[in-house]
PyMOL Python script that loads the backbone (N, CA, C, O; Angstrom):
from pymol import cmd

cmd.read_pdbstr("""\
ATOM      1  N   UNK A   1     -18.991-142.104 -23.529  1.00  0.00           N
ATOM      2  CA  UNK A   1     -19.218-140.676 -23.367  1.00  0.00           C
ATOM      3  C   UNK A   1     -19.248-140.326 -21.883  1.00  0.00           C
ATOM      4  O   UNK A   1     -19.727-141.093 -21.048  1.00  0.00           O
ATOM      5  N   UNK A   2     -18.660-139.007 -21.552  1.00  0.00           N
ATOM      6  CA  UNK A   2     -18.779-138.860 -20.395  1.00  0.00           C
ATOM      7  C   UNK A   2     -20.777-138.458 -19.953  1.00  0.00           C
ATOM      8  O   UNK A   2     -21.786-138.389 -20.655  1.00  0.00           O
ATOM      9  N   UNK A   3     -20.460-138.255 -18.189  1.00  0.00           N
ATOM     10  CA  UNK A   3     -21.653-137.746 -18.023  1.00  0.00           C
ATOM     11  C   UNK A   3     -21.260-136.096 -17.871  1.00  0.00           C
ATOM     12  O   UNK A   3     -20.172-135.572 -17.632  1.00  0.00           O
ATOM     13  N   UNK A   4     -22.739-135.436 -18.135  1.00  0.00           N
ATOM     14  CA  UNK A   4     -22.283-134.127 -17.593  1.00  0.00           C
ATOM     15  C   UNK A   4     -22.830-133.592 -16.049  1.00  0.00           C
ATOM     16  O   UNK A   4     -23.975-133.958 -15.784  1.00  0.00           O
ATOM     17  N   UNK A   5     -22.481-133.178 -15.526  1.00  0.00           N
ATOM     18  CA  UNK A   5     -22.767-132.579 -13.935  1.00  0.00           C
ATOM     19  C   UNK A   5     -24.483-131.849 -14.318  1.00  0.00           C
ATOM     20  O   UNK A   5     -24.397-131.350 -15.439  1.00  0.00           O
ATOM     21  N   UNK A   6     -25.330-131.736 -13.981  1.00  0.00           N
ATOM     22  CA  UNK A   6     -26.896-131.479 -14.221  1.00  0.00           C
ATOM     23  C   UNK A   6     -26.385-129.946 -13.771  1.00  0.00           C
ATOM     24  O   UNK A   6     -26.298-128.925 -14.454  1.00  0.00           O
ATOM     25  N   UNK A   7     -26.001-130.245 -11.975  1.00  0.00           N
ATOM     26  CA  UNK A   7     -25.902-128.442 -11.748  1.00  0.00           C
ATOM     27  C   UNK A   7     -24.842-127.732 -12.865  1.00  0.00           C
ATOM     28  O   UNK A   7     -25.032-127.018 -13.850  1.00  0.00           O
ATOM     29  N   UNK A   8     -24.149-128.050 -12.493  1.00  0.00           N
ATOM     30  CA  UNK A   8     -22.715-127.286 -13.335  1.00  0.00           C
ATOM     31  C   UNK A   8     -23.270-127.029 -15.121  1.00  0.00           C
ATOM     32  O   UNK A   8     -23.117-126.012 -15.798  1.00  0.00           O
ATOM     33  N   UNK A   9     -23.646-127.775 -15.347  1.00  0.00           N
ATOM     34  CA  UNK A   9     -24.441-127.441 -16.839  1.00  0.00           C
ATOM     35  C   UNK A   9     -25.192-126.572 -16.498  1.00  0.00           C
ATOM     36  O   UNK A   9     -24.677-125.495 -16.799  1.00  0.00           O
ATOM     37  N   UNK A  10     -26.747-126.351 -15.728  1.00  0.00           N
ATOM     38  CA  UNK A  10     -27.528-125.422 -15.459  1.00  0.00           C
ATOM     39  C   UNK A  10     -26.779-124.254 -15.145  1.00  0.00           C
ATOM     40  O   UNK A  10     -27.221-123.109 -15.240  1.00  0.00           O
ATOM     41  N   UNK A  11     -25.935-124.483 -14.868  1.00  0.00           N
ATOM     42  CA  UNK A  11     -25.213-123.296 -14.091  1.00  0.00           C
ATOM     43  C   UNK A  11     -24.552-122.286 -15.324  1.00  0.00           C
ATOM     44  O   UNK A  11     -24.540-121.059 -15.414  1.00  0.00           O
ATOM     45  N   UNK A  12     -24.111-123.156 -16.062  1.00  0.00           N
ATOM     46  CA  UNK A  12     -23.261-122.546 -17.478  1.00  0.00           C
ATOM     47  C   UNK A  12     -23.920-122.264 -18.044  1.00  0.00           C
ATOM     48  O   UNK A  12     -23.852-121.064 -18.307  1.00  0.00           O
ATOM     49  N   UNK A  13     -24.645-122.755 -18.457  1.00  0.00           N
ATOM     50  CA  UNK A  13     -26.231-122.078 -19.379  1.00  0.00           C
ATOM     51  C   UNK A  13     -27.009-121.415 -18.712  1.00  0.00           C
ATOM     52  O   UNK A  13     -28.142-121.385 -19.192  1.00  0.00           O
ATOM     53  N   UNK A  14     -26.834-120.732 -17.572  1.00  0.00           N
ATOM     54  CA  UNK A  14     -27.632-119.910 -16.759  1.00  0.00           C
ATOM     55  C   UNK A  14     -26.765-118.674 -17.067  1.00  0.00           C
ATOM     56  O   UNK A  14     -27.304-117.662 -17.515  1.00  0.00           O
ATOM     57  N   UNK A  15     -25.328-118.730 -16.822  1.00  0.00           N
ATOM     58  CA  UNK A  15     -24.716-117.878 -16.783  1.00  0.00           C
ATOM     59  C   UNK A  15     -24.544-117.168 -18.423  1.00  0.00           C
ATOM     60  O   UNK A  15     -24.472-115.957 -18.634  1.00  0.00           O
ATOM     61  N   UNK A  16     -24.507-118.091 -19.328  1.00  0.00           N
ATOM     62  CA  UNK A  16     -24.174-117.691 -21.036  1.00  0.00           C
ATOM     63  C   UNK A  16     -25.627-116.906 -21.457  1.00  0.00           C
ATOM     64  O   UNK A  16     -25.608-115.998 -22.289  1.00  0.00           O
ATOM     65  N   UNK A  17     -27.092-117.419 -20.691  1.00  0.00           N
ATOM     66  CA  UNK A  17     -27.726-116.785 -21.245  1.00  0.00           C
ATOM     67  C   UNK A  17     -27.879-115.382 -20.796  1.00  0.00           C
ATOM     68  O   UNK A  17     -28.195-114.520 -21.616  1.00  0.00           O
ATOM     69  N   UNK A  18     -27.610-114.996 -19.138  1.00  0.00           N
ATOM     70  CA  UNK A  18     -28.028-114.205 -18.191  1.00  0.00           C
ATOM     71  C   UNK A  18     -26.558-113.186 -18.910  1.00  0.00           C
ATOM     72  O   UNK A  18     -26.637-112.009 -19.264  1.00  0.00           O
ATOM     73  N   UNK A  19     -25.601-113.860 -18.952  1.00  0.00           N
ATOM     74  CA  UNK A  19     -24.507-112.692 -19.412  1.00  0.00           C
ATOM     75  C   UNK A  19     -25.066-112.050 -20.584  1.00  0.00           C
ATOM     76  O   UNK A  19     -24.747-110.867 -20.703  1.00  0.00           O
ATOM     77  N   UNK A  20     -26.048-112.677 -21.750  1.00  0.00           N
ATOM     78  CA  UNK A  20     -25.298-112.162 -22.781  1.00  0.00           C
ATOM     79  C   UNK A  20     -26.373-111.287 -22.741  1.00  0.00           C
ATOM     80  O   UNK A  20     -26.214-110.238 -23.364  1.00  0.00           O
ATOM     81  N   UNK A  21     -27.627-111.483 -22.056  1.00  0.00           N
ATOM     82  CA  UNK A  21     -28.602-110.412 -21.820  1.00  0.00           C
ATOM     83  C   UNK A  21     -27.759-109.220 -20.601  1.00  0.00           C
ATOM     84  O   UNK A  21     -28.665-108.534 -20.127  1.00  0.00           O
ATOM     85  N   UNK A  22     -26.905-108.956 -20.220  1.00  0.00           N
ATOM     86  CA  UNK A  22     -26.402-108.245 -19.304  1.00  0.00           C
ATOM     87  C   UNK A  22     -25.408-107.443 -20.655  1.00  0.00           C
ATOM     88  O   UNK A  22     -25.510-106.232 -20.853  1.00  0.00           O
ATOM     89  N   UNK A  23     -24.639-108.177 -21.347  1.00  0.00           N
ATOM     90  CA  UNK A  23     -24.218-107.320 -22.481  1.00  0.00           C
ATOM     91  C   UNK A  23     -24.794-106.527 -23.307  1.00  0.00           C
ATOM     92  O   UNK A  23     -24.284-105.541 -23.841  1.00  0.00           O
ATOM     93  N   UNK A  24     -26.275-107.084 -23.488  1.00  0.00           N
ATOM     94  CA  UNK A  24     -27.402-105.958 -23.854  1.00  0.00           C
ATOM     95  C   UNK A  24     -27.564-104.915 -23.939  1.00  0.00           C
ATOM     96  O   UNK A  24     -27.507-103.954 -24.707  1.00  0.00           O
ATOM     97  N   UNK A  25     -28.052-105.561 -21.924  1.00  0.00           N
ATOM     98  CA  UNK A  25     -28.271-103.962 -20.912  1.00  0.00           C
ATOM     99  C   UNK A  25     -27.631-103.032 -21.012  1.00  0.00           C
ATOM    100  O   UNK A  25     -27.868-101.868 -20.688  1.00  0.00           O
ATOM    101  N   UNK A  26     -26.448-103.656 -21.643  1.00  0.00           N
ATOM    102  CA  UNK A  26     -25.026-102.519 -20.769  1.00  0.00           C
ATOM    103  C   UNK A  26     -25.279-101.686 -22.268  1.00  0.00           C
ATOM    104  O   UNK A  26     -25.731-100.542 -22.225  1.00  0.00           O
ATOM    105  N   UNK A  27     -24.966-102.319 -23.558  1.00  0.00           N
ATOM    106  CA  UNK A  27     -25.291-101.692 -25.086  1.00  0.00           C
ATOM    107  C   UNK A  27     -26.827-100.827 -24.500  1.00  0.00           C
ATOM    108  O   UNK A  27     -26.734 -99.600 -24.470  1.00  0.00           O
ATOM    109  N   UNK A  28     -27.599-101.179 -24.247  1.00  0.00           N
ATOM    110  CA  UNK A  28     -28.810-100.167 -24.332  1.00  0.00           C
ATOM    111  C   UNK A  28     -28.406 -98.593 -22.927  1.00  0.00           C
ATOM    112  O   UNK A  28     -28.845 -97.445 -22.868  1.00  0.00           O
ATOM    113  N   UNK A  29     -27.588 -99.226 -22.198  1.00  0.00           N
ATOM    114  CA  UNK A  29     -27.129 -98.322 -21.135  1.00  0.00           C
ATOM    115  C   UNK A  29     -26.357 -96.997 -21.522  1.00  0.00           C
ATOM    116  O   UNK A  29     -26.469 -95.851 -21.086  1.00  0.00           O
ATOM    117  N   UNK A  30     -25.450 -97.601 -22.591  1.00  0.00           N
ATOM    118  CA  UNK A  30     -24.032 -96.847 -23.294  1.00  0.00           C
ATOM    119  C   UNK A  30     -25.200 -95.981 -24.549  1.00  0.00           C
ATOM    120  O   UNK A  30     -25.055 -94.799 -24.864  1.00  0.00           O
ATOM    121  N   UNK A  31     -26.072 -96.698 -24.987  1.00  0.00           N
ATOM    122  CA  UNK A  31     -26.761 -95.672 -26.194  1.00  0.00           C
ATOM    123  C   UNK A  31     -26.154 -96.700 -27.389  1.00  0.00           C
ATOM    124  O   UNK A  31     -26.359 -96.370 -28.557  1.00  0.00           O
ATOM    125  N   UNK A  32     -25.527 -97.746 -27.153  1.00  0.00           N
ATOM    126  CA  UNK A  32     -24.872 -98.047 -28.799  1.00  0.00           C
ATOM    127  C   UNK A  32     -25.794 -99.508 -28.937  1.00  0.00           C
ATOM    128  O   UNK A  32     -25.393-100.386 -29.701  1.00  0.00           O
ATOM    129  N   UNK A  33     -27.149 -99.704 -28.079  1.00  0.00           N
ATOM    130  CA  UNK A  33     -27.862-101.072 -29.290  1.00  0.00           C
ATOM    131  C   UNK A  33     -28.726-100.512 -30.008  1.00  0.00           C
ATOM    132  O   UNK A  33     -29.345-101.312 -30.710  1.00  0.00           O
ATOM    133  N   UNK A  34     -28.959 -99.674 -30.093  1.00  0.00           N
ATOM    134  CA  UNK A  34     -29.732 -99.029 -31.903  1.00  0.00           C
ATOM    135  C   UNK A  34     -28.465 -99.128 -33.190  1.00  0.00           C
ATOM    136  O   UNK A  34     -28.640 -99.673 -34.279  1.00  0.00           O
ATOM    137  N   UNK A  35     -27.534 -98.636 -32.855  1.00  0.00           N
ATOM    138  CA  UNK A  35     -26.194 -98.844 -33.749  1.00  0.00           C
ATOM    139  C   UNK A  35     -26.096-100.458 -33.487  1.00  0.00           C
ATOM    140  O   UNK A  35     -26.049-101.057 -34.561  1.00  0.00           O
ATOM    141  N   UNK A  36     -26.065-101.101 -32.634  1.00  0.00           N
ATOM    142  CA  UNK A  36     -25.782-102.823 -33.416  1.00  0.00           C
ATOM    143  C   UNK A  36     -26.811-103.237 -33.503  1.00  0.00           C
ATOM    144  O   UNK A  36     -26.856-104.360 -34.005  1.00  0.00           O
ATOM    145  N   UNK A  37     -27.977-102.686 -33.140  1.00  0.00           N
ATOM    146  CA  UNK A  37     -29.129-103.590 -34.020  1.00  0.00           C
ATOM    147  C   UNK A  37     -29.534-103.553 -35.211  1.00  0.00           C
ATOM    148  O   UNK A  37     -29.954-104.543 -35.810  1.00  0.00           O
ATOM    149  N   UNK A  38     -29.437-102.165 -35.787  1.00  0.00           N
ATOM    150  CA  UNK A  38     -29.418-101.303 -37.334  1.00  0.00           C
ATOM    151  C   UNK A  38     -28.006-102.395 -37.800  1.00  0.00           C
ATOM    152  O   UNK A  38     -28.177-102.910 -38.905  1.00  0.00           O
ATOM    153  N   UNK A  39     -26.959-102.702 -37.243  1.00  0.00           N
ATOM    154  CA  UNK A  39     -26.082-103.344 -38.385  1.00  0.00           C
ATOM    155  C   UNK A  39     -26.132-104.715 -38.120  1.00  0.00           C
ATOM    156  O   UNK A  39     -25.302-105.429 -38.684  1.00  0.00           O
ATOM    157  N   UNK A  40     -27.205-105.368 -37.132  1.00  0.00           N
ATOM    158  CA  UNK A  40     -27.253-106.494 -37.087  1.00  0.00           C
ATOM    159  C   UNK A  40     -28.275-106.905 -38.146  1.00  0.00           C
ATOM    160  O   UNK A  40     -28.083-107.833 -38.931  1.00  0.00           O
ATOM    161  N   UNK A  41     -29.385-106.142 -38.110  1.00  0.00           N
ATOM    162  CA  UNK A  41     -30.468-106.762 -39.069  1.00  0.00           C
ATOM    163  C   UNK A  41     -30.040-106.215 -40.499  1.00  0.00           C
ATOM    164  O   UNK A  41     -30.448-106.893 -41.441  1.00  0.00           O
ATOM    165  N   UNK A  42     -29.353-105.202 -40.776  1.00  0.00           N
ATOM    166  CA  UNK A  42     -28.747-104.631 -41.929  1.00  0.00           C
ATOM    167  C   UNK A  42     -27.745-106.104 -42.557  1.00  0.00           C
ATOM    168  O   UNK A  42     -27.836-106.335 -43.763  1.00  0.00           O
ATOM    169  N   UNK A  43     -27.134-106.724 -41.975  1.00  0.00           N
ATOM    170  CA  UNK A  43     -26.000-107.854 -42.093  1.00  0.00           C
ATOM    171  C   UNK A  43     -26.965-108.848 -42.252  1.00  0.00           C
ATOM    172  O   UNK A  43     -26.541-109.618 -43.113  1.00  0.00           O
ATOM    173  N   UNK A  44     -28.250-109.274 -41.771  1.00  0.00           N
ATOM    174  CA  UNK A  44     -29.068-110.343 -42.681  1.00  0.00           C
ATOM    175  C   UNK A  44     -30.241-109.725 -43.345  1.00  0.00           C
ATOM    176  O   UNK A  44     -31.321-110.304 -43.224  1.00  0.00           O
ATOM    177  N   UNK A  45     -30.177-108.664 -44.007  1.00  0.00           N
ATOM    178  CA  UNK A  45     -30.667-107.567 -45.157  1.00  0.00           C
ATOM    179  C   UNK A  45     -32.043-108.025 -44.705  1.00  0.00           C
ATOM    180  O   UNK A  45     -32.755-108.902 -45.195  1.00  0.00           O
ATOM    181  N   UNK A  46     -32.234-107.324 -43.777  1.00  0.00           N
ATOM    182  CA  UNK A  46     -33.828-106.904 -42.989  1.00  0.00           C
ATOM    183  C   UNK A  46     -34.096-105.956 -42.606  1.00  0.00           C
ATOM    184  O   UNK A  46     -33.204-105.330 -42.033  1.00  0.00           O
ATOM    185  N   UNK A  47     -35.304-105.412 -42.702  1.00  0.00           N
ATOM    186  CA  UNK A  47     -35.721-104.237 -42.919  1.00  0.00           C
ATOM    187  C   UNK A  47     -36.684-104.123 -41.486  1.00  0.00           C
ATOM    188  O   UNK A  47     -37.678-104.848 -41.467  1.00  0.00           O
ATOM    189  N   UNK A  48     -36.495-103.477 -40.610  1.00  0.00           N
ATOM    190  CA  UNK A  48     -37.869-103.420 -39.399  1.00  0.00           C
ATOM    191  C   UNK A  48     -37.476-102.002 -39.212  1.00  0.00           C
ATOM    192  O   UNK A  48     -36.320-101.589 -39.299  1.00  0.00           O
ATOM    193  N   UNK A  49     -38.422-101.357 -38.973  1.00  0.00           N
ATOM    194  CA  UNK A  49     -38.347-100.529 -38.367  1.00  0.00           C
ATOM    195  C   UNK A  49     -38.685-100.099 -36.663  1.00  0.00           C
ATOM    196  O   UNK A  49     -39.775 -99.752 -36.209  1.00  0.00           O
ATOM    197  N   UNK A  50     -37.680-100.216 -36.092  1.00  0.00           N
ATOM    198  CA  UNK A  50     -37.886-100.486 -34.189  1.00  0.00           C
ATOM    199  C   UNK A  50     -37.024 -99.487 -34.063  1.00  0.00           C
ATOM    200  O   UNK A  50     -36.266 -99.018 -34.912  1.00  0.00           O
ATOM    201  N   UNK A  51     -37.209 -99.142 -32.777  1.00  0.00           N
ATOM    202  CA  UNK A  51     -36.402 -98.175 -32.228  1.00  0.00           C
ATOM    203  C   UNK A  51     -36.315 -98.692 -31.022  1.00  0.00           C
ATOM    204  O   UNK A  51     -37.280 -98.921 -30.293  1.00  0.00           O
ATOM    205  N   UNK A  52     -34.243 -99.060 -30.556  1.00  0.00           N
ATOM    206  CA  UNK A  52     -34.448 -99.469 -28.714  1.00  0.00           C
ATOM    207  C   UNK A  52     -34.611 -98.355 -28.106  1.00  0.00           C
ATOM    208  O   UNK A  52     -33.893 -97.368 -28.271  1.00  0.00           O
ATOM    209  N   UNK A  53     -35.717 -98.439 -27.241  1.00  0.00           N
ATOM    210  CA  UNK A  53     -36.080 -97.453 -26.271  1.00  0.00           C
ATOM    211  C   UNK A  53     -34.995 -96.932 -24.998  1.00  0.00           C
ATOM    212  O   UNK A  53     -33.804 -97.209 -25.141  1.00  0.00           O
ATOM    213  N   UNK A  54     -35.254 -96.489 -24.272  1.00  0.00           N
ATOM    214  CA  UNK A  54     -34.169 -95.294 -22.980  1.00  0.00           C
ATOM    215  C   UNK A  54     -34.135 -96.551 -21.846  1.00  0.00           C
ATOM    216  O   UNK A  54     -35.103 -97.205 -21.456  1.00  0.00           O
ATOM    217  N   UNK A  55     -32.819 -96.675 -21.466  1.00  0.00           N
ATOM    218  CA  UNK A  55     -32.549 -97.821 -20.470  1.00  0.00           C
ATOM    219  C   UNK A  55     -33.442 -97.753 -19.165  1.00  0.00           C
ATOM    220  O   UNK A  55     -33.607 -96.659 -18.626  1.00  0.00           O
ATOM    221  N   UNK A  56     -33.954 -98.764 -18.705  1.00  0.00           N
ATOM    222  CA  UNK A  56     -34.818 -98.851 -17.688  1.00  0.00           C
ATOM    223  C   UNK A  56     -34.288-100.346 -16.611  1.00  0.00           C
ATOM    224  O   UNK A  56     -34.555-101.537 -16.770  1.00  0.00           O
ATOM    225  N   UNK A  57     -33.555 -99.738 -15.652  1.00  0.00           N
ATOM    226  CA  UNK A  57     -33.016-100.471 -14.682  1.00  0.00           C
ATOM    227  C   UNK A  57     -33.310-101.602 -14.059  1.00  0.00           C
ATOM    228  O   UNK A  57     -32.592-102.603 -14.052  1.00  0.00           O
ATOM    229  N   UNK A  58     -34.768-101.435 -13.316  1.00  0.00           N
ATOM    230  CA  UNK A  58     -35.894-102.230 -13.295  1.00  0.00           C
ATOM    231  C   UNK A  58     -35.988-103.567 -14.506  1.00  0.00           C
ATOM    232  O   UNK A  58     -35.815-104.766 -14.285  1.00  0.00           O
ATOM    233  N   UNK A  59     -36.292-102.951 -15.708  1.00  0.00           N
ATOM    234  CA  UNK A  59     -36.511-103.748 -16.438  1.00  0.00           C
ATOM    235  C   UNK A  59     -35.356-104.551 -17.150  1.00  0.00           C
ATOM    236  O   UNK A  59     -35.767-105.387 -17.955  1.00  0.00           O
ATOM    237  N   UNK A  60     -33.873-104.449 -16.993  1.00  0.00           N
ATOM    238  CA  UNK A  60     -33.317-104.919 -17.116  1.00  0.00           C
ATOM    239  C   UNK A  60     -32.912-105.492 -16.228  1.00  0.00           C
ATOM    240  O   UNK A  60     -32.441-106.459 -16.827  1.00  0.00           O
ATOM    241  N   UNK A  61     -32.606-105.761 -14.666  1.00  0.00           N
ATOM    242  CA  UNK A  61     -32.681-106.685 -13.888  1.00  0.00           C
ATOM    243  C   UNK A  61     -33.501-107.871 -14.086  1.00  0.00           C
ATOM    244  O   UNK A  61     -33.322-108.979 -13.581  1.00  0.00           O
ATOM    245  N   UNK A  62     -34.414-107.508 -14.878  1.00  0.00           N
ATOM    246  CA  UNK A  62     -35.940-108.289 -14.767  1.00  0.00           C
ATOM    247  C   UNK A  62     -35.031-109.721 -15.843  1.00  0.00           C
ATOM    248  O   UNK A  62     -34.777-110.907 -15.636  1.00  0.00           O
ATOM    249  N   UNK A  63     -34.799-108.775 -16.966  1.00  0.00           N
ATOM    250  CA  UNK A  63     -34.622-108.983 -18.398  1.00  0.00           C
ATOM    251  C   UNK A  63     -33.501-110.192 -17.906  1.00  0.00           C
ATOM    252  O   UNK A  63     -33.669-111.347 -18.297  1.00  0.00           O
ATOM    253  N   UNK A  64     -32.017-109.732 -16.766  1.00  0.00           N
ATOM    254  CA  UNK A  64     -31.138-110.699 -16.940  1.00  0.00           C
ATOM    255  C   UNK A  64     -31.408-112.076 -16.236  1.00  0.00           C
ATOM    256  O   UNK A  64     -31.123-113.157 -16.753  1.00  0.00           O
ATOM    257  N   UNK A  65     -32.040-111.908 -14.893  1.00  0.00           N
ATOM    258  CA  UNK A  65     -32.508-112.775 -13.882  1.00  0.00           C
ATOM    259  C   UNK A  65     -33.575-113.520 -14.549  1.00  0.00           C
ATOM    260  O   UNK A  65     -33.580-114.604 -13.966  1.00  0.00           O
ATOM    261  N   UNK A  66     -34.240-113.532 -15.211  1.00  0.00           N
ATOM    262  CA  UNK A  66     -35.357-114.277 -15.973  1.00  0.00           C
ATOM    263  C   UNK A  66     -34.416-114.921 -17.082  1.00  0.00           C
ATOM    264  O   UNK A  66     -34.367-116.101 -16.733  1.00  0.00           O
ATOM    265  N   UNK A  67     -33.812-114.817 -17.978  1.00  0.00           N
ATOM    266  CA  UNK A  67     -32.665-115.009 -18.807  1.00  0.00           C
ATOM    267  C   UNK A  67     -32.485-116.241 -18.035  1.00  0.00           C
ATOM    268  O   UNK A  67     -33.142-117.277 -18.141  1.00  0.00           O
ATOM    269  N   UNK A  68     -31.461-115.980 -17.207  1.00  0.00           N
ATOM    270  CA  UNK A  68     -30.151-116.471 -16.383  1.00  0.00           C
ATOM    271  C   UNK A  68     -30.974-118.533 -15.522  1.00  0.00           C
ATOM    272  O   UNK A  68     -30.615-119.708 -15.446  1.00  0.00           O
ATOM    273  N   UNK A  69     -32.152-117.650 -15.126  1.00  0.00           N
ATOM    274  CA  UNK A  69     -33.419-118.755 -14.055  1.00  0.00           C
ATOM    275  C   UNK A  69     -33.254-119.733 -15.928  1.00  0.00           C
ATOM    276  O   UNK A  69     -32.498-120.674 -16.167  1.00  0.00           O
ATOM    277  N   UNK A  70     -34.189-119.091 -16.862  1.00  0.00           N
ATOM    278  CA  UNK A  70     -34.209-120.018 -17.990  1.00  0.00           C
ATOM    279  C   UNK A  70     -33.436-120.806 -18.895  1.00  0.00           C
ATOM    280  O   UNK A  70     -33.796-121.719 -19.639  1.00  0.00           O
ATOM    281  N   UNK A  71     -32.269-120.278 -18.696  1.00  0.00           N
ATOM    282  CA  UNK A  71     -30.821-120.868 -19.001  1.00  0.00           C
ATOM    283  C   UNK A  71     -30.424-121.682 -18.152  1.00  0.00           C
ATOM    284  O   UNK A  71     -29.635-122.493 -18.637  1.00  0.00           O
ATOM    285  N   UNK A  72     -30.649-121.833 -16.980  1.00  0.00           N
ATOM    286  CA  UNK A  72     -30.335-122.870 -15.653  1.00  0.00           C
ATOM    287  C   UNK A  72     -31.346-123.613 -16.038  1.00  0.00           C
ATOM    288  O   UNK A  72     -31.007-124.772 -15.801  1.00  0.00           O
ATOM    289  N   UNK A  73     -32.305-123.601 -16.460  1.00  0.00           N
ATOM    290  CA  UNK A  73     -33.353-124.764 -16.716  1.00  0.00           C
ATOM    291  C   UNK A  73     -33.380-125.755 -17.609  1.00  0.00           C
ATOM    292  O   UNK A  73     -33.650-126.953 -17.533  1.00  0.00           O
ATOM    293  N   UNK A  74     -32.801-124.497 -19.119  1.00  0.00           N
ATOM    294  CA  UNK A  74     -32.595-125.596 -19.676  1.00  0.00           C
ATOM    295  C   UNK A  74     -31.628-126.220 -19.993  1.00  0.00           C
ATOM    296  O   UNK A  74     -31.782-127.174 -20.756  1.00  0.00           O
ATOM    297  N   UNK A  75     -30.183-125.841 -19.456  1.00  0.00           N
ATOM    298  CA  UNK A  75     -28.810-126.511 -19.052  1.00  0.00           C
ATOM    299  C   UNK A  75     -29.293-127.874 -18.208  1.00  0.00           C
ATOM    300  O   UNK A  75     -28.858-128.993 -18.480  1.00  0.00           O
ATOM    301  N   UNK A  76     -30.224-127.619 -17.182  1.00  0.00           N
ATOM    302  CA  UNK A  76     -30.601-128.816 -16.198  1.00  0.00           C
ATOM    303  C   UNK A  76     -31.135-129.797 -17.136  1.00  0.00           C
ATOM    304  O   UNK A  76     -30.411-130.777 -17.309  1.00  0.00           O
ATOM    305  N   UNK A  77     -32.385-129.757 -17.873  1.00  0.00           N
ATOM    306  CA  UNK A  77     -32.495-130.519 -18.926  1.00  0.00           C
ATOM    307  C   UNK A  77     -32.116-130.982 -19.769  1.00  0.00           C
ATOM    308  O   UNK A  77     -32.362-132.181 -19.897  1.00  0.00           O
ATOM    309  N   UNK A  78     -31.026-130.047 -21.172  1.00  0.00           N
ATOM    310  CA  UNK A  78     -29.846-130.610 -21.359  1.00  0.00           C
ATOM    311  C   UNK A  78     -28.951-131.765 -20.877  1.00  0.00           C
ATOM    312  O   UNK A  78     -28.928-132.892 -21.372  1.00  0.00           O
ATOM    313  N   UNK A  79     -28.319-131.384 -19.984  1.00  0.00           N
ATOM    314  CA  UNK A  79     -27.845-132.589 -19.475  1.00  0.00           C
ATOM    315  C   UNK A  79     -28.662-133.546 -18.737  1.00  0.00           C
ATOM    316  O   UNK A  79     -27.884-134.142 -17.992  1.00  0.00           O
ATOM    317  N   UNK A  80     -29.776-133.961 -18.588  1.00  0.00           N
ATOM    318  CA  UNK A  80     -30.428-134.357 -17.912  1.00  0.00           C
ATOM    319  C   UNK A  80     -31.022-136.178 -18.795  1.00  0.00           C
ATOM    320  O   UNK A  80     -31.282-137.370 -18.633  1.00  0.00           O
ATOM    321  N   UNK A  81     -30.875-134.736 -19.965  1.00  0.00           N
ATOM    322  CA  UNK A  81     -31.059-135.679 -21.945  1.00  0.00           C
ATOM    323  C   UNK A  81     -29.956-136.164 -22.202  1.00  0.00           C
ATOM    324  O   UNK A  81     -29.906-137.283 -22.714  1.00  0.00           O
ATOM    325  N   UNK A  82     -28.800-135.453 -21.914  1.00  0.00           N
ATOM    326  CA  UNK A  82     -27.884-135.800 -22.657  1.00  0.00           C
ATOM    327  C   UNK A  82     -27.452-137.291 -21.614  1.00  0.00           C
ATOM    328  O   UNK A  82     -27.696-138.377 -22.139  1.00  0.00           O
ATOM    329  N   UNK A  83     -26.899-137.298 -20.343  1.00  0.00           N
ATOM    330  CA  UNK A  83     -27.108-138.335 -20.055  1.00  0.00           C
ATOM    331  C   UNK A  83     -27.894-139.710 -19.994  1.00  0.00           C
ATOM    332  O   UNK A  83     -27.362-140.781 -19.699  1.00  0.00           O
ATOM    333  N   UNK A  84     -29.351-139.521 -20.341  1.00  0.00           N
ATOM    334  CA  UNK A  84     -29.794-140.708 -20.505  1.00  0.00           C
ATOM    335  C   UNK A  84     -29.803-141.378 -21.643  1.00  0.00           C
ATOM    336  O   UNK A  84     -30.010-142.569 -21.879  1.00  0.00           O
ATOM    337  N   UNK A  85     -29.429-140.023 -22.661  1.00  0.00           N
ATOM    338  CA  UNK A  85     -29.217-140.894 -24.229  1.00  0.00           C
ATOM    339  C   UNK A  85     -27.559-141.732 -23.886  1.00  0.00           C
ATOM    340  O   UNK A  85     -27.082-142.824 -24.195  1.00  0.00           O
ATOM    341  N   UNK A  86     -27.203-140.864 -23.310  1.00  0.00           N
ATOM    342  CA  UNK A  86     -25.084-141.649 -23.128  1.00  0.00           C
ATOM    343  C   UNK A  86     -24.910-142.672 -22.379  1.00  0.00           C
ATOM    344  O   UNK A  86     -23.846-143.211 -22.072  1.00  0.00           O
ATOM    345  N   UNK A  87     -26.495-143.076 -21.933  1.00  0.00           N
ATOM    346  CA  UNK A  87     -25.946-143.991 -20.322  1.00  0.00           C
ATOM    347  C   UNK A  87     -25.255-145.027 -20.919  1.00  0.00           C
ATOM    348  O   UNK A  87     -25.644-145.470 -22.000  1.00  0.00           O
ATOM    349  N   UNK A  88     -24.087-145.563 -20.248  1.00  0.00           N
ATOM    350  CA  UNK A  88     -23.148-146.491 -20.856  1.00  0.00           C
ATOM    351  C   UNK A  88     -24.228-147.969 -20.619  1.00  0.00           C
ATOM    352  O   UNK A  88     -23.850-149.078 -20.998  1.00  0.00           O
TER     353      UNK A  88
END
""", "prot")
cmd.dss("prot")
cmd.show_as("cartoon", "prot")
cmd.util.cbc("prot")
cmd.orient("prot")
């Protein structure tokens, strides 16, 4: 098995988590994550009643950079595991 790069993993999993919270932002920005959250929990027939609240800039910086730091962490660990289980 190969090894994997520790940064370059942290890095990819920093970026997959930090993006997909930035795709969010941008849905709560545009007005359309009440419409995919109503057909997301509708599609595994759940019932909540939430409402996403009015985009807050601040708090979505917060939201992707915290994401992005925790996705680099645990990409670093990830591979960190995955190599010592592979060591040849």
């Amino acid at each position: 098995m190969h090894t994997l790069n520790i940064q370059k993993t942290g890095l990819t999993a920093g970026l997959l988590l930090g993006g997909w919270h930035f795709a969010w932002s941008l849905l709560v920005a545009t007005g359309w994550a009440q419409a995919v959250y109503n057909f997301v929990l509708w599609a595994h027939m759940i019932h909540l009643p939430i409402t996403i609240g009015p985009f807050d800039l601040t708090a979505a910086a917060v939201l992707i950079v915290m994401t992005a730091i925790v996705g680099y962490i645990l990409g670093i660990v990830f591979a960190w595991v995955w190599n010592k289980v592979h060591r040849s």
